[in-house]
Short mmCIF file of the C-alpha atoms (twelve columns), coordinates in Angstrom:
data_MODEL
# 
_entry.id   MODEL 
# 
loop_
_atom_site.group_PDB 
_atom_site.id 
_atom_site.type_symbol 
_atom_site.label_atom_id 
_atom_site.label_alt_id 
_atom_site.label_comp_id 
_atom_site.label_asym_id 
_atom_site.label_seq_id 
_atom_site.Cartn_x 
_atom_site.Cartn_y 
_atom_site.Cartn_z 
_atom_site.pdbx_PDB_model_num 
ATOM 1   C CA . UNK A 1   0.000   0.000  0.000   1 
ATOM 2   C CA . UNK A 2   1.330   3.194  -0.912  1 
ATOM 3   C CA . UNK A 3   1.594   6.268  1.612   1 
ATOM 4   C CA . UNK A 4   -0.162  8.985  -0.443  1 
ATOM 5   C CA . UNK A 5   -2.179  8.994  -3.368  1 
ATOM 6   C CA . UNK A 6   0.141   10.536 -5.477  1 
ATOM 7   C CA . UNK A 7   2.525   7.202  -4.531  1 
ATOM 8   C CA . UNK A 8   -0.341  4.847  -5.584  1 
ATOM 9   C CA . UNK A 9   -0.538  6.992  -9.077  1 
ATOM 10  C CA . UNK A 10  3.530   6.414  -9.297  1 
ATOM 11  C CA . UNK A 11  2.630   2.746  -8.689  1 
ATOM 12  C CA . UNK A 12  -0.127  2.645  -11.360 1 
ATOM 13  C CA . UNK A 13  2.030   4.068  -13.964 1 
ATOM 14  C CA . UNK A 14  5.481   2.558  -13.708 1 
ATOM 15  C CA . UNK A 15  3.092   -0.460 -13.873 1 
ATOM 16  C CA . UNK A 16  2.441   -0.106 -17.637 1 
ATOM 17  C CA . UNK A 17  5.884   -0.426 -18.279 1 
ATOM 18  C CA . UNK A 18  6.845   2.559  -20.527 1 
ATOM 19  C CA . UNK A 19  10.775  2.681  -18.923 1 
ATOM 20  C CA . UNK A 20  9.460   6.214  -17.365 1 
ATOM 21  C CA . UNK A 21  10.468  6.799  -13.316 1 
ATOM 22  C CA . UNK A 22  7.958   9.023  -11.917 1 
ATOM 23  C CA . UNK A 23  8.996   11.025 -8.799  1 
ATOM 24  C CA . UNK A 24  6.645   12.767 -5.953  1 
ATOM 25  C CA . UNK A 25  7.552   16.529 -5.825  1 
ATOM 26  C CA . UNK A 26  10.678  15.960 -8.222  1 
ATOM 27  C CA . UNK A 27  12.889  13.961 -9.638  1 
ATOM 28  C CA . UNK A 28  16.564  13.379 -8.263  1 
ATOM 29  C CA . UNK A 29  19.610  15.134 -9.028  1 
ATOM 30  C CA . UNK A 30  20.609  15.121 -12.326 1 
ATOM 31  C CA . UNK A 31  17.704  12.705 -13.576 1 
ATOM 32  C CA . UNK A 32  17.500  12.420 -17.294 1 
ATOM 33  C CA . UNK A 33  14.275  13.157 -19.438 1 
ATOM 34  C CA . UNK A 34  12.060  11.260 -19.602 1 
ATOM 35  C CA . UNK A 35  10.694  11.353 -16.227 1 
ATOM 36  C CA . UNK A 36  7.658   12.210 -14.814 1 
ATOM 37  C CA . UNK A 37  6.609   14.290 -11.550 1 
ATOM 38  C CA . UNK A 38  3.457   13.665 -9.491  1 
ATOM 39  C CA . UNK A 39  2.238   16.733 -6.912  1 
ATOM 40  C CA . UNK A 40  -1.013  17.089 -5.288  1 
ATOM 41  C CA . UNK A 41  -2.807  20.153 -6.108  1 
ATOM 42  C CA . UNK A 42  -5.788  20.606 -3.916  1 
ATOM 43  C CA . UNK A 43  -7.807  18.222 -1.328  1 
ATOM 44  C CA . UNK A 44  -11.451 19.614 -1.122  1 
ATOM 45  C CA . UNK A 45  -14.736 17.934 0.490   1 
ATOM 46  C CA . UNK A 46  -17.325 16.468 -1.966  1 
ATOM 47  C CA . UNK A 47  -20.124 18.392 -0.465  1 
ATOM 48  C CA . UNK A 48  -22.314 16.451 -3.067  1 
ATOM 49  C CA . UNK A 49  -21.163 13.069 -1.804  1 
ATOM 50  C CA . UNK A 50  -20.744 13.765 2.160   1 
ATOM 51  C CA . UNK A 51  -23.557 12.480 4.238   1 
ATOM 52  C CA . UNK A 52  -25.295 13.549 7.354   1 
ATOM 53  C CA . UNK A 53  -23.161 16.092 9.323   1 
ATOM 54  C CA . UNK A 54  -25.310 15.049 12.123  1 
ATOM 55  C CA . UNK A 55  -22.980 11.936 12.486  1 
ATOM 56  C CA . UNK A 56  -20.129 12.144 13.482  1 
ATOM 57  C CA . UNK A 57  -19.217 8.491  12.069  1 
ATOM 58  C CA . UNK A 58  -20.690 9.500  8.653   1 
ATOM 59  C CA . UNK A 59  -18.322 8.390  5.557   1 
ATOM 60  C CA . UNK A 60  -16.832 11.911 4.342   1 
ATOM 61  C CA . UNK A 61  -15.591 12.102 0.640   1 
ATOM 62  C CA . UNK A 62  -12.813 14.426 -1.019  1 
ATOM 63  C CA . UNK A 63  -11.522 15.606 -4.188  1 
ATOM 64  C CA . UNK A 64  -8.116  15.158 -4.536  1 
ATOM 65  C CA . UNK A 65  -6.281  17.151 -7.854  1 
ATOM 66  C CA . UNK A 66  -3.261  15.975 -8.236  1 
ATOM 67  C CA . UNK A 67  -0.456  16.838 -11.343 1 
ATOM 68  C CA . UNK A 68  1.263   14.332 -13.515 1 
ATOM 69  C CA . UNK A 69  4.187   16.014 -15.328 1 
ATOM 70  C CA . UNK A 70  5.681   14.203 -17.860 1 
ATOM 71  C CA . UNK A 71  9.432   15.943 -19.233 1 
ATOM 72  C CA . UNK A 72  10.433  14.665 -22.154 1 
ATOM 73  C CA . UNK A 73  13.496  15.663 -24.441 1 
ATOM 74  C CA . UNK A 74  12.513  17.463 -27.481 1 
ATOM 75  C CA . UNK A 75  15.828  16.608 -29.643 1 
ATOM 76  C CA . UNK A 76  18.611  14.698 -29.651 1 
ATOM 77  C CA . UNK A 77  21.597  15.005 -31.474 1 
ATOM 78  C CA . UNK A 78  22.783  13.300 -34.045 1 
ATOM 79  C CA . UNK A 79  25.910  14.605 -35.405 1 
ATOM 80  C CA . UNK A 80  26.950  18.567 -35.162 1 
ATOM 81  C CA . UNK A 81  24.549  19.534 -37.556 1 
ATOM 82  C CA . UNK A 82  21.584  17.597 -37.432 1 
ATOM 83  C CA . UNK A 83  19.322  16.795 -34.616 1 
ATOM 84  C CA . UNK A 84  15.821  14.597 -34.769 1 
ATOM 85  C CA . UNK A 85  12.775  14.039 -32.742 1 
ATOM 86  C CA . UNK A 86  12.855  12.765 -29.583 1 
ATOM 87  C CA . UNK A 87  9.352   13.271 -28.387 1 
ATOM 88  C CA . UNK A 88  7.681   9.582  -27.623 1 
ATOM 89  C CA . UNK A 89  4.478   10.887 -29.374 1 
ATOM 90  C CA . UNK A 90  1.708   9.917  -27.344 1 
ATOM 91  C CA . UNK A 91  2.430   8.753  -24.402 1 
ATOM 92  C CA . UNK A 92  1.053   11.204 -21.957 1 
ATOM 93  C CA . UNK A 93  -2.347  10.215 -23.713 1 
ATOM 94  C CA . UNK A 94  -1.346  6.524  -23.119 1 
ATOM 95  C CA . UNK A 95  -0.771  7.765  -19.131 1 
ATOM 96  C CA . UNK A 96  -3.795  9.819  -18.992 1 
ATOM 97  C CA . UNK A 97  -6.103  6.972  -20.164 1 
ATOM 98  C CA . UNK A 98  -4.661  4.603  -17.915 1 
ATOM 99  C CA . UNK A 99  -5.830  6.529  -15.096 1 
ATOM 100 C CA . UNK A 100 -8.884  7.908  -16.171 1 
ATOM 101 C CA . UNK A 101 -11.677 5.495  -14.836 1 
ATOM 102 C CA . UNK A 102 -8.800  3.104  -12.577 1 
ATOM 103 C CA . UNK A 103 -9.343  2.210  -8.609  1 
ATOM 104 C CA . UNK A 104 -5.916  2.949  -7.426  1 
ATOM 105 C CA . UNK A 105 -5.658  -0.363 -5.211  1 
ATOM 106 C CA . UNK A 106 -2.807  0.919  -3.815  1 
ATOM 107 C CA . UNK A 107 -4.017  3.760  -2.436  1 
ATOM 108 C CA . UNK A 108 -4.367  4.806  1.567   1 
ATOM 109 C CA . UNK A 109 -7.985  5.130  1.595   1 
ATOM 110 C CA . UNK A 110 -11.071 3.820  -0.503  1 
ATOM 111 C CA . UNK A 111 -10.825 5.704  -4.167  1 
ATOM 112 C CA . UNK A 112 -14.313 5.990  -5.695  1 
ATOM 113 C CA . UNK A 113 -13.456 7.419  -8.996  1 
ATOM 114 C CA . UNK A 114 -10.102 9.047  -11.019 1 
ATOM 115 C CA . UNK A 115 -11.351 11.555 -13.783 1 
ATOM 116 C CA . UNK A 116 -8.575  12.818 -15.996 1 
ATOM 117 C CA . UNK A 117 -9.269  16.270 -16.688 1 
ATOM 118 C CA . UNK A 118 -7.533  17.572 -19.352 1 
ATOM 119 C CA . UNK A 119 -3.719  17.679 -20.885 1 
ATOM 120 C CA . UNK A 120 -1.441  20.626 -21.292 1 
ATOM 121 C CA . UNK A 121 1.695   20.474 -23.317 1 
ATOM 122 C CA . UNK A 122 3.943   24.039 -22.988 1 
ATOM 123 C CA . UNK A 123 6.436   25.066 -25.375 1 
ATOM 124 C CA . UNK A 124 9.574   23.500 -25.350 1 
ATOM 125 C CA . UNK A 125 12.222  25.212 -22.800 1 
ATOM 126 C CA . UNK A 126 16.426  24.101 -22.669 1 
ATOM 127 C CA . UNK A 127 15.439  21.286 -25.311 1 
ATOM 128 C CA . UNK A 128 13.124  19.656 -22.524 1 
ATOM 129 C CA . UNK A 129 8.997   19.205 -23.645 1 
ATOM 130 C CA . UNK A 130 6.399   19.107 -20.596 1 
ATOM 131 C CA . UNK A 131 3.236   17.750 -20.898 1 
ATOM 132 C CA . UNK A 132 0.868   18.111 -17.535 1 
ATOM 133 C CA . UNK A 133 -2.199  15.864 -17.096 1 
ATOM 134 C CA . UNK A 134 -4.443  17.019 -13.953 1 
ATOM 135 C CA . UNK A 135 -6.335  14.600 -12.655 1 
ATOM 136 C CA . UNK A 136 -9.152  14.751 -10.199 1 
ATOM 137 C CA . UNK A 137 -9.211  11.238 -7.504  1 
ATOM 138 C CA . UNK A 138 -12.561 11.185 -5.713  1 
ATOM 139 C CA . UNK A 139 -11.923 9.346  -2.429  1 
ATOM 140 C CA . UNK A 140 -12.709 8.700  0.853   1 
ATOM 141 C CA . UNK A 141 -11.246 11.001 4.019   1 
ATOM 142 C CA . UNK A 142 -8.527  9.632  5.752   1 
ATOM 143 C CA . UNK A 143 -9.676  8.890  9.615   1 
ATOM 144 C CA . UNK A 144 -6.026  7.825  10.659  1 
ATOM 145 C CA . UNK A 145 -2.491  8.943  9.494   1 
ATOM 146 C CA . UNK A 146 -0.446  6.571  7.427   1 
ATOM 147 C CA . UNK A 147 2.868   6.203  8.469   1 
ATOM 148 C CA . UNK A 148 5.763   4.832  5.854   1 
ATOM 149 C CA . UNK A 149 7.372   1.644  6.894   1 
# 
């Protein structure tokens, strides 16, 4: 069981086997594109989903939006005057629908649903691409703290 969410979304994806680490917060030192970088956003009640204040043992419900930053290089060289492509095409749509509508089994507490909201990709910066996927994980409140073995 992961810690955090954002650890069971690292689990989920390095699951799928694309050879991409993904970090929580950021990658290490000197870590070479690709990578991706998981960071919650926001944790908000589901004032839709909560049930009766009244009880105090009532099962409460958040929204969790988390990031998923995938950094890519853009080129590689090939000899001193040429450089290609070295976007993998794709593949943050190939992350992004392999969490939209998953369970997270690894996570700390019960998910109900992961929505993938949308994709951003910003211009190209020191020869590195970034593509951000924000997705929203509806689950339930944590009543106890996890603590990492």
């Amino acid at each position: 069981m992961a810690a955090t969410t954002e650890g069971a979304i690292k689990a989920r994806l390095e699951l799928l086997g694309s050879g991409v680490p993904f970090f929580r917060e950021g990658p290490r030192t000197g870590q070479a594109p690709p990578y991706g970088v998981i960071q919650r956003q926001d944790i908000r009640l589901n004032s839709i989903a909560n049930g009766d204040f009244g009880d105090p043992d009532a099962d409460l419900s958040v929204v969790e939006i988390l990031t998923v930053d995938l950094i890519q290089p853009a080129r590689t060289k090939v000899n001193t005057r040429l450089a290609k492509n070295a976007e993998r095409y794709g593949l943050a749509e190939v992350l992004a629908a392999a969490l939209h509508g998953c369970q997270l089994p690894e996570a700390p507490s019960k998910v109900t649903a992961v929505r993938v909201q949308d994709i951003d990709r910003f211009p190209v910066a020191d020869n590195q691409l970034r593509e951000s996927i924000t997705v929203e994980v509806h689950r339930e409140m944590r009543r106890t703290e996890v603590i990492p073995s």
